[in-house]
Structures are given as C-alpha cells and as structure tokens.
Residue, then its C-alpha position, 0 to 999 in steps of 0.5 A: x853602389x854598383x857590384x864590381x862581380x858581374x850580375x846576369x838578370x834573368x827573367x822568369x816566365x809563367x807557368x801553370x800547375x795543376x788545376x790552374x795555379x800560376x807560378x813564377x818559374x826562373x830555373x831552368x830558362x835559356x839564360x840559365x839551365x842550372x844554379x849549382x845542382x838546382x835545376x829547377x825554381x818555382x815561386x808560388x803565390x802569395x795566393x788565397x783560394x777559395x774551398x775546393x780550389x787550390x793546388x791539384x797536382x795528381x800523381x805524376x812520376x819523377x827520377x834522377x832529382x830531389x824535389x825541395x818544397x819550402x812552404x812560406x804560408x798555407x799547407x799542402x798535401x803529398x802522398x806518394x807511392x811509398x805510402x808517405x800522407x805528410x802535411x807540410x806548414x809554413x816554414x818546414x821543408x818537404x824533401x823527395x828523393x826520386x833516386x830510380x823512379x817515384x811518384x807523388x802527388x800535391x793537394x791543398x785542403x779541399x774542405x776550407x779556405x786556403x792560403x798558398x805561398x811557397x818556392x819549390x825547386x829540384x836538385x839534380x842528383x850527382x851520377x853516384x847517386x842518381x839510381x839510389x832508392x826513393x825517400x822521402x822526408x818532411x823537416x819540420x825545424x830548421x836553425x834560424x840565425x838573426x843578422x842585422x835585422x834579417x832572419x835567415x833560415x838555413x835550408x840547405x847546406x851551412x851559413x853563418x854558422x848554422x846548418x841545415x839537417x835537410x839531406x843533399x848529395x851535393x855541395x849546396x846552399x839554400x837561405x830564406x831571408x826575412x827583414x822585418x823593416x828596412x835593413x842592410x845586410x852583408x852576407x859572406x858566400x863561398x867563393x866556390x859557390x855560383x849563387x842566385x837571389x830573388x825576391x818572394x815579397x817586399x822591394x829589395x836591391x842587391x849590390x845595388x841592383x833593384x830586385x824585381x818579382x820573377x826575376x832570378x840575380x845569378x852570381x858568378x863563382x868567385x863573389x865574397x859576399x852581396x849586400x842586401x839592402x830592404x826598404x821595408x819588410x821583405x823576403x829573398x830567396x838565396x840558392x847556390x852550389x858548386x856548378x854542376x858539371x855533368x850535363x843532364x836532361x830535364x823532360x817533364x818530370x824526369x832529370x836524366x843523362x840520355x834520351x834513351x834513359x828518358x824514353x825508357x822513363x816515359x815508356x816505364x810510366x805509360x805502362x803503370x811499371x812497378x818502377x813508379x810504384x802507385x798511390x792508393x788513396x783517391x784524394x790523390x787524384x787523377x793520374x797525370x797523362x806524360x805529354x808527347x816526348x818528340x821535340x821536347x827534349x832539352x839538355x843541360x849543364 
C-alpha cells in the first residue's frame, strides 16, 4: 500500500558526544531543521560499555530549549548547576528546562558495566517562554496504552486517550511504540499536527514505506493517521507538533533568535557567568571548551 500524503525521507548523519559515543543524529538536517517545537533528534545505541567507559558529557551550558531524555536500556547520570544529582532508568523521562541559561552534565555508571539505549532530542521554547528560569524534572511514570498488539508510551502531549504529565510550552506529541510480534497498528494523528517516525529497533514500514535505522519519516500537516506495520518485535519513535513558526538559531548548545543573543551566550559561558550557574561535584567531569562561533551559526524555522 503506498500513503496518498506525501512522506519526505531524511537521513541521519553520525555524530559523537562525549568520550566518543555515536549517535544517529535526524533533527536538525538540511532537509528538516525542526519537527514542530522539536528541534533536535538523537538515537542512541543500543550499546554495552565496558567499566569505565560509557557516556562522559561534561558540563556544558544550554538556553532557550528544553532537553527530552527517554531512556530505553541503561541509566545515566545528570547533575546540573541547580544542584539537581537524578539518576534516570529505562522508560523514565528526564526533562530540562534551560529557560535563561543552565548547565548540565551526562555521566553513565563508571564503577560496572553498562548498557546504553536512549533517543534525546530538544524542544525549542516559544518567545513567552524562552527567558523563564531554569528547571528540571525526572518522570519516572508514564500512561501506556495497549493497541492492537503495540504498547504505546505516551511521552508528550495527549493520544489514544492518554496523557502525558511530561510539562511543554507548546502544542506537542511524543509516542514510544513497542510490538511484541508482528502486528499492524493504525494510529489516529492530529491533523494540525507535522509528524516524524523512525524506527529504534526491529523492521518496520509506514504506510507502506520501509522504516530503515537513522532515517527520520516527516509527515505533513493534514495526515489522519499512518499504519505501522512490524515483522516482528520492534520500536518506533513518533515526535510531532504544531510547526513551529518562529525562526531560531541553533549554535552549540544554545537555541536563540539573534546572533548577538548567541554571541552573548557564548561570551556569558566563556567567562563562567553566574548565568550558567556551576556544578559542584567532580564526577561531573570536565568543563566543556565552546567551539569557535564564526561560520558556525545556522538558522531555522
């Protein structure tokens, strides 16, 4: 069966975080820059390390976003300069809200062995919302719906009649979708809403079009529903959301409107301004070093 809605395919690109950890990065990409308010789509693993190794993100400074962790396998550590220390475990949500100005940091368990298997992507806060102050909440619970041989973790936003408690500032969804077996599932979308589905594990298709690792399905506005069909046991991502129309800039670790707001960012950091706060604990590790800001600016919308 082909969709009669238009599907754009877009592939990820590798990228590396921390001491080394690959990752399948979708959002942003030159076909895409945004999926609604999410701005930003890391696939992680699955990946085992051995002790001592794992993810090693230091402290390293954010605005203007939320950061959306939703660990599937392993645990990892944030600390960050609120003084937060929150272990997350499969299937809980870490969410930061970097509002002003925040700093954070990613750790795996460095004393054993570890797992890692995780997607974490970034909303961009809407102009009203972009200053607040910083927060930070762990969601250790979240509704899960069973349909037609799927179950569907509601992570953001409202489906099938459950809703999340994860706190957003813009119209959003976000759906983890597990089948145990091969299945068929129709599933009902807001037409309002612009959509994007990969695959985290298994073979999948979408309206007839294959799912393949690293690459990101964008749906239009206007689409009814897509039926996800599995050959086997299997897991989809699902994000979508009003598109956003203000245009930002994403540098670094920094989602902003101008490159002075950016710059100003950048030289707040470089400077170890109160605006960013510090993380008193060593296990945090090194301080992150901002790479240079000329040429590396990009916007979008």
């Amino acid at each position: 069966m082909t969709s009669v809605y238009p599907i754009t395919r877009i592939e990820g690109r590798v990228a590396e975080i921390g001491t080394g950890l690959k990752i399948s990065r979708m959002v942003p990409s030159r076909a895409r820059r945004t999926v609604g308010a999410w701005c930003f789509l890391d696939h992680a693993g699955p990946v085992n390390f051995a002790a001592g190794d794992g993810m090693n993100v230091g402290p390293h400074p954010h605005i203007g976003l939320q950061t959306f962790t939703w660990m599937i396998a392993g645990q990892v550590r944030h600390l960050d300069s609120l003084g937060n220390d929150q272990v997350i475990y499969p299937h809980q949500v870490n969410l930061m809200t970097a509002g002003r100005g925040i700093s954070h940091a990613e750790v795996s368990p460095s004393d054993t062995a570890s797992t890692l298997h995780a997607a974490q992507l970034w909303i961009a806060l809407p102009d009203s919302h972009r200053h607040i102050d910083p927060d930070f909440q762990n969601y250790p619970e979240l509704p899960v719906v069973d349909k037609q041989g799927f179950k569907v973790t509601v992570l953001v936003g409202s489906s099938l009649g459950a809703t999340s408690p994860v706190q957003v500032f813009s119209p959003l969804l976000g759906l983890d979708l597990e089948a145990s077996k091969a299945t068929t599932l129709e599933l009902p979308l807001d037409q309002s809403f612009e959509h994007g589905l990969t695959i985290l594990e298994g073979e999948a298709t979408a309206d007839g079009e294959v799912l393949t690792a690293g690459t990101l399905l964008f749906f239009e506005t206007g689409r009814p529903s897509v039926t996800i069909q599995t050959t086997g046991p299997a897991r989809l991502l699902l994000v979508g959301g009003e598109p956003f129309k203000e245009d930002i800039i994403v540098w670094w670790n920094f989602v902003g409107r101008t490159h002075e707001e950016i710059e100003q960012a950048l030289a707040d950091w470089n400077t170890a301004s109160s605006r960013f706060g510090t993380i008193d604990n060593p296990e945090a590790g090194t301080r992150l070093i901002a790479p240079a800001l000329e040429g590396h600016i990009k916007g979008a919308h």
